[in-house]
C-alpha positions in Angstrom: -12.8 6.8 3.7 -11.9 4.1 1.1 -9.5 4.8 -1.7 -9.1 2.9 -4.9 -5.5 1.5 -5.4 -5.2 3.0 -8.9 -6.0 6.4 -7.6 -3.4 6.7 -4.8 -3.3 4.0 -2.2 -0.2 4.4 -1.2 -0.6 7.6 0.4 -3.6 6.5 2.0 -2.1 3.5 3.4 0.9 5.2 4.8 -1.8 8.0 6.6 -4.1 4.9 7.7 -1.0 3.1 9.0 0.3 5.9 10.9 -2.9 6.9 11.8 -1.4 10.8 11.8 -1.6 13.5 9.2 1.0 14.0 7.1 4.2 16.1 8.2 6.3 18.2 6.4 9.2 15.9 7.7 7.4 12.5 6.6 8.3 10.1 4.4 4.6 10.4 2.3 5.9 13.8 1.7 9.0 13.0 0.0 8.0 10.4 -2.4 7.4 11.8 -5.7 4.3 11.0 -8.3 6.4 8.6 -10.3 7.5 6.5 -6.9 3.8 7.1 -5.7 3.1 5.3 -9.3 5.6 2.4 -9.0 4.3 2.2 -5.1 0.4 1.6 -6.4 1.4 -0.3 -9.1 3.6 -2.8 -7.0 0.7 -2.7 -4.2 -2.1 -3.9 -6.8 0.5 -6.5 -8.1 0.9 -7.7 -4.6 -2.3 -8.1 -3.5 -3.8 -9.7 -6.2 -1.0 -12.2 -7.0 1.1 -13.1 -4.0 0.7 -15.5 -1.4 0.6 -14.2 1.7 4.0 -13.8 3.0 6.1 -13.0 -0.5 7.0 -9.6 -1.0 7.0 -7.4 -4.4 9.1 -4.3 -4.4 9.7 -1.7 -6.2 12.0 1.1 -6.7 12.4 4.8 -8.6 15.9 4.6 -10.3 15.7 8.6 -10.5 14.9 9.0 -6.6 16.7 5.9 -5.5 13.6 5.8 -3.1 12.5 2.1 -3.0 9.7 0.3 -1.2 8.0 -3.9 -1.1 4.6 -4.7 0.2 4.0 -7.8 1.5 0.2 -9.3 1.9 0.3 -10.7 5.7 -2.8 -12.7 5.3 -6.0 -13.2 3.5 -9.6 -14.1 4.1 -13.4 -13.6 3.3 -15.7 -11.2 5.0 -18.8 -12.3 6.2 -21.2 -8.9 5.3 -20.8 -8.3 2.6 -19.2 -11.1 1.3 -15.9 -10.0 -0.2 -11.9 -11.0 -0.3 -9.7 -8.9 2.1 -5.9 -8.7 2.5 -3.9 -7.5 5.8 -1.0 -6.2 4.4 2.6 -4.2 5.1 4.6 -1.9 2.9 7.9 -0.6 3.8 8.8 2.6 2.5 12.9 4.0 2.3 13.6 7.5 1.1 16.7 9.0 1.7 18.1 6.3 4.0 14.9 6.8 6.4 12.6 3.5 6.4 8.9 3.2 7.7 6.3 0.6 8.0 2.8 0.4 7.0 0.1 -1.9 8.0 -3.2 -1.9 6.6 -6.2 -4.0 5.1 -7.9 -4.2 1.3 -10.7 -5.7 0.5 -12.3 -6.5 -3.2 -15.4 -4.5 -4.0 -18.0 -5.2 -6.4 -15.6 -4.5 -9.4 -13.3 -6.4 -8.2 -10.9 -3.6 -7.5 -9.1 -3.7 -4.1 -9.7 -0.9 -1.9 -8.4 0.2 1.7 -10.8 -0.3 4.5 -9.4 2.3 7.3 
């Protein structure tokens, strides 16, 4: 199922990338809608700014929860013929950290959506 960044892919990616449902004792179930805000926002910046390799972070000053995506590496598919970004996001809530791997690619309106 593909998900449009500005309409939550941060919880997608972090289901995708640990390819489990979410558990009361996850980190996905701690953050809260503003870090789930600053988390999209920081993953759009990312992916349509940064060479692959730089990171972007962010973090919630009233959770302390923080987080930084980092675009691995970038190509073009062959059918159809789009931009797609590998990419990682690391995730710390309350002194637990996890790590995220998963791939966007540009649709038709140009806005970047999670392919797994």
């Amino acid at each position: 199922m593909k998900t449009q960044i500005a309409i939550g892919l941060v919880l997608s990616l972090m289901l995708a990338g640990c390819g489990s449902m979410q558990s009361a004792g996850s980190i996905e179930s701690k953050l809260t809608a503003e870090d789930n805000r600053l988390a999209d926002q920081a993953a759009r910046y990312a992916l349509e700014n940064l060479p692959s390799g730089a990171s972007w972070s962010w973090q919630n000053p009233a959770t302390g929860h923080t987080g930084t995506v980092k675009p691995l590496r970038t190509w073009i598919s062959k059918q159809p013929r789009r931009y797609c970004r590998e990419y990682q996001e690391d995730i710390e809530v309350s002194g637990r950290s996890e790590r995220f791997t998963d791939v966007a690619c540009r649709n038709e309106r140009g806005v970047w959506v999670t392919e797994r």
